[in-house]
Wavefront OBJ file of the C-alpha trace (Angstrom):
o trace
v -14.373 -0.090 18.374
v -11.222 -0.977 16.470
v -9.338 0.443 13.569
v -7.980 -0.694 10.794
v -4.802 0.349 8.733
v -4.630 0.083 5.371
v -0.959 -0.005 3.837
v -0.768 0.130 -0.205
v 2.277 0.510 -2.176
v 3.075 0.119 -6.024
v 5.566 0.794 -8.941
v 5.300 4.461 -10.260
v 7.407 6.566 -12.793
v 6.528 9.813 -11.082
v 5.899 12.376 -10.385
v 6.932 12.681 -7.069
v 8.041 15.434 -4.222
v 6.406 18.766 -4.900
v 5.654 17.525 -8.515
v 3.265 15.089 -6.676
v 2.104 17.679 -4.589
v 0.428 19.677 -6.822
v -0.227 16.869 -9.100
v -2.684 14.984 -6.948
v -4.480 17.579 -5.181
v -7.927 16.835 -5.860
v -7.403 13.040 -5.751
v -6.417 13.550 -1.907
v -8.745 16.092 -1.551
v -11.474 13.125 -2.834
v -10.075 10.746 -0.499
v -11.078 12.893 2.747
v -15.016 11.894 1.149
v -14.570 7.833 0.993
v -16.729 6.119 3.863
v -14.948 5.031 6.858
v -11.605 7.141 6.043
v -9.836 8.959 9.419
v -6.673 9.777 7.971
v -3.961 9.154 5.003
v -0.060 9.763 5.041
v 1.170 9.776 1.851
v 4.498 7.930 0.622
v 6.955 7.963 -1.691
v 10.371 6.989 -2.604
v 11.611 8.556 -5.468
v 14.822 6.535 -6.068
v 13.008 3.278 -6.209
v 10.026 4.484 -7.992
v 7.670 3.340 -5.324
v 4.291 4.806 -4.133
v 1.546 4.759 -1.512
v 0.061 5.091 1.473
v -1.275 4.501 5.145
v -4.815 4.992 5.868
v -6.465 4.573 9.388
v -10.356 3.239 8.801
v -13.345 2.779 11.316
v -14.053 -0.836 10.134
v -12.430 -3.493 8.086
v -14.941 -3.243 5.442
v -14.435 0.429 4.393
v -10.684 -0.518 4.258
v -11.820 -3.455 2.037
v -13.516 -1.445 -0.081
v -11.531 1.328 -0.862
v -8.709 -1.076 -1.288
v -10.899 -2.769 -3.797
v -11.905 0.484 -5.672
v -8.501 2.642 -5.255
v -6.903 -0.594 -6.953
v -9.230 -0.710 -9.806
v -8.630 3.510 -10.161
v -4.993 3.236 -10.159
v -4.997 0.017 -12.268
v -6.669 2.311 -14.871
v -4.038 5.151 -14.815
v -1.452 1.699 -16.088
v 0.205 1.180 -12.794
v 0.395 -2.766 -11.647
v 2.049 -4.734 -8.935
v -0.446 -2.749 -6.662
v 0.572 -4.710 -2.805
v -2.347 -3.464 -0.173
v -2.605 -4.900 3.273
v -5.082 -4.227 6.203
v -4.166 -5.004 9.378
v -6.037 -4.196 13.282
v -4.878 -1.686 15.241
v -3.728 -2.203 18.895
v -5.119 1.105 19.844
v -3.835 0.794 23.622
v -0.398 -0.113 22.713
v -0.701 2.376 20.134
v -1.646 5.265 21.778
v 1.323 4.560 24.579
v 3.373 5.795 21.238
v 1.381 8.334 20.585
v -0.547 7.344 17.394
v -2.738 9.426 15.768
v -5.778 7.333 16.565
v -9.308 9.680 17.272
l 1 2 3 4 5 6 7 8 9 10 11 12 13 14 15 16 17 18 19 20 21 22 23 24 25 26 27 28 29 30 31 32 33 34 35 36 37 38 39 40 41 42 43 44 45 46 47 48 49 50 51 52 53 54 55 56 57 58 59 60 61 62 63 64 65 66 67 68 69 70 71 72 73 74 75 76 77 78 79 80 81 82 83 84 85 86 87 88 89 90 91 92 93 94 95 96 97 98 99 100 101 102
């Protein structure tokens, strides 16, 4: 069965680096309990005050969903300009590069 990836990134003040770390600790703890998620890598770029992630899903409507309600969470903490995308995965292609597909 395919995967999807779902990329989201957005404005943010901070914090960020180990600030970020301990700040969001039991929101990425949380995440590990939303249907359909595999895995998240966290982003960040400090300099341009931009956020995110990358999240692997089983199907394309988990990824819909949480898209739908992580936008309308962080929407609510005052950040905007929220940009999410979903895209397939080409697990054979993929895996060739060693993704970290299960």
């Amino acid at each position: 069965m395919m995967k999807y990836l779902l990329q989201v990134d957005f404005k943010m003040e901070g914090p960020y680096g180990e600030e970020m770390s301990k700040a969001f600790v039991d929101l990425a703890e949380s995440i590990n309990d939303e249907p359909g998620v595999i895995w998240k890598i966290w982003t960040e770029d400090a300099n341009a005050k931009e956020a995110g992630g990358v999240y692997l899903f089983e199907t394309k409507e988990d990824a819909e969903k949480y898209l739908e309600m992580h936008s309308a969470r962080i929407t609510s903490f005052g950040i905007t300009d929220i940009r999410g995308k979903i895209f397939a995965v080409n697990e054979t292609l993929s895996l060739i590069n060693n993704a970290p597909i299960k």
